[in-house]
N, C-alpha and C positions, 0 to 999 in steps of 0.2 A: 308666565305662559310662553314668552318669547324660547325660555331659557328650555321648556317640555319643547316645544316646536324642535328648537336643536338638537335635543338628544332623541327623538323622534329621528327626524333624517338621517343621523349618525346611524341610529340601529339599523333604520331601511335601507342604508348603503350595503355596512354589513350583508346583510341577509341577501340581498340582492347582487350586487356585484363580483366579478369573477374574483378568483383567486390572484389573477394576474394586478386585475386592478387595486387589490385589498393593499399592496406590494407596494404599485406604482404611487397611490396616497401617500401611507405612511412614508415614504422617498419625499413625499414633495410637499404633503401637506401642512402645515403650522400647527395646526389645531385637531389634528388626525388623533384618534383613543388609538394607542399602541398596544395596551396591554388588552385592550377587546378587540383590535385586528388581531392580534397573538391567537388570541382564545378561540378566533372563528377560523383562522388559518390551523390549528392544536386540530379543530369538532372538526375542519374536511378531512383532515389524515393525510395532506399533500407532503411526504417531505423536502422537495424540492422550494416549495412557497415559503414553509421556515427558513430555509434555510437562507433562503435570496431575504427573506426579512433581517435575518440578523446580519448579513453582510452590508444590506443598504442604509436601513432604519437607524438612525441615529439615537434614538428610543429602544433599545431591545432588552428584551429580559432573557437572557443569554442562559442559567439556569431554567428556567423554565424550556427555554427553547430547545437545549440539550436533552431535559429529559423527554421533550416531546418524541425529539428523532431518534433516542435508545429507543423510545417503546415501539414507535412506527418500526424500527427493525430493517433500515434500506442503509445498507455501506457505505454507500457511495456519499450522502449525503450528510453522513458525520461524519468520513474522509473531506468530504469538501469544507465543512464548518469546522473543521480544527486547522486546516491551511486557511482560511480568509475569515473568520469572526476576529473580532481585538478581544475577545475572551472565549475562553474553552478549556474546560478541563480535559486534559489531552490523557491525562493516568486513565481516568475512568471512560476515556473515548475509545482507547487501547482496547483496554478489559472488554468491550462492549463488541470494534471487532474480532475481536478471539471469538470471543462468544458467540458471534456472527457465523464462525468459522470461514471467514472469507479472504484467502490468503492474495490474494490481489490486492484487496485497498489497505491490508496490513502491509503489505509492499508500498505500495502508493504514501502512505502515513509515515512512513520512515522515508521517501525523499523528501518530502513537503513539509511535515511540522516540524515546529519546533521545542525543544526540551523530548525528544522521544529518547523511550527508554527499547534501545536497540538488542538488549541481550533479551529482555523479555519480549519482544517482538520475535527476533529469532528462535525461543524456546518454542512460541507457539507454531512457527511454519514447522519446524521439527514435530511436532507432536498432530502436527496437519498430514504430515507425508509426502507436502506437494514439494516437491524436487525442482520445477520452474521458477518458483519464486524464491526457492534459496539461491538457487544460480542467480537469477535477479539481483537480489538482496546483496551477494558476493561482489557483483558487475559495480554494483550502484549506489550502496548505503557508505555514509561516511566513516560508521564502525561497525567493522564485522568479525565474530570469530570464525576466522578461515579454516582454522585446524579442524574445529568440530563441526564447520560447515562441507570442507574437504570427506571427512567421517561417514558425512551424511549423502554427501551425492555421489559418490564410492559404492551406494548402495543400488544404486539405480540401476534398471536396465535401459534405461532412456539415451544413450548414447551422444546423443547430440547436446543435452546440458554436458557429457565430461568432458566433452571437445570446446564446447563455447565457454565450459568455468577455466580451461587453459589458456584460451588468448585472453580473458580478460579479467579474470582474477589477479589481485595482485599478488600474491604469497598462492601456489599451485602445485601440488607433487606430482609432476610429469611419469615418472618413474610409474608409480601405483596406478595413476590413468591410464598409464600403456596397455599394463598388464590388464586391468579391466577393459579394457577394450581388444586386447586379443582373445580374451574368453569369450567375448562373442563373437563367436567368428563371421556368421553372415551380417550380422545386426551391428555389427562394427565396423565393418569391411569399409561402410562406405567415409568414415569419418576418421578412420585412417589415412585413409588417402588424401581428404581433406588437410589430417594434420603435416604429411607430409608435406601440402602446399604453401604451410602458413608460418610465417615467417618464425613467430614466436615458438612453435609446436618445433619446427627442424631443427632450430639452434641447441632447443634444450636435449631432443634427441639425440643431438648429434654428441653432445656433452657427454649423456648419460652412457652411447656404444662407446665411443672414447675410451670411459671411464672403466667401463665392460675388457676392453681390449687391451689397456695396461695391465689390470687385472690379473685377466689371462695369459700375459706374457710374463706376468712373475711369475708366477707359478711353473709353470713351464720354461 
């Protein structure tokens, strides 16, 4: 009878108590149901409460908890469980934001996990179209193909990633950003000017008229 009394309370907790509190138990409590916190934290659809469960809970069923937050469908929140759970399948976390289409926490997941697979991360922001987070990705990820990232923001009329992929890209073909940035002439205008300011932008320029100008005098 004692032993119904207890799992009596246990369920009334459950059912009753906020999401926060379901969190702060399982953190503290000895004798906390983990896998029926899990299941009642799963039935609210919170994915933020999952995910603070598996980062706290020294109890977590990490599998279950993953597929919870694929189904819920919030980025951010399997970006955040593949940086701080001590398990996660980071392949299928990938897959999940692609699928997402969310090239921000595909960005985010490539500085913070670990084991990421960088060229299929980058396959996807390419087949996204978003041109910020390849610049990002360029700026920031610790492997990146530059060439056919170069390829790719070459394509842009967004001006100011081909200015920001030259100071801080490290492999950069100045040359071909120029030209694309002369072709627009008012929509470049002002990032020209920029590049003339910046230290890295001038040098190379200056390289590449150099280069222009011996050129020209052999021939001549």
């Amino acid at each position: 009878m004692i032993f119904m009394d207890k799992k009596i309370v246990k369920d009334d907790f459950l059912t009753t108590a906020s999401s926060d509190e379901i969190v702060r138990s399982g953190r503290s409590e000895p004798d906390f149901d983990h896998k029926a916190g899990l299941a009642e934290l799963v039935r609210r659809g919170g994915p933020r409460h999952v995910y603070l469960a598996g980062a706290y809970w020294k109890d977590f069923d990490y599998a279950s908890g993953f597929k919870a937050l694929s189904a819920m469908g919030d980025p951010e929140y399997i970006y955040r469980a593949g940086w701080y759970w001590k398990e996660f399948n980071r392949t299928a976390g990938l897959e999940r934001l692609i699928e997402l289409k969310n090239p921000r926490y595909i960005f985010y997941a490539g500085l913070d996990w670990k084991g990421f697979d960088y060229g299929r991360a980058f396959q996807a922001l390419v087949s996204l179209g978003d041109v910020e987070y390849i610049f990002y990705a360029g700026a920031h990820w610790k492997e990146f193909d530059y060439e056919a990232g170069f390829d790719e923001l070459i394509k842009t009329d967004r001006m100011e990633y081909v200015y920001k992929a030259g100071c801080l890209w490290r492999r950069f073909d100045f040359l071909r950003a120029w030209k694309r940035m002369e072709y627009f002439v008012d929509d470049g205008e002002e990032w020209r000017g920029r590049a003339f300011d910046h230290e890295r932008w001038r040098n190379a320029l200056r390289l590449i008229w150099d280069e222009l100008w011996e050129r020209e005098g052999a021939r001549s």
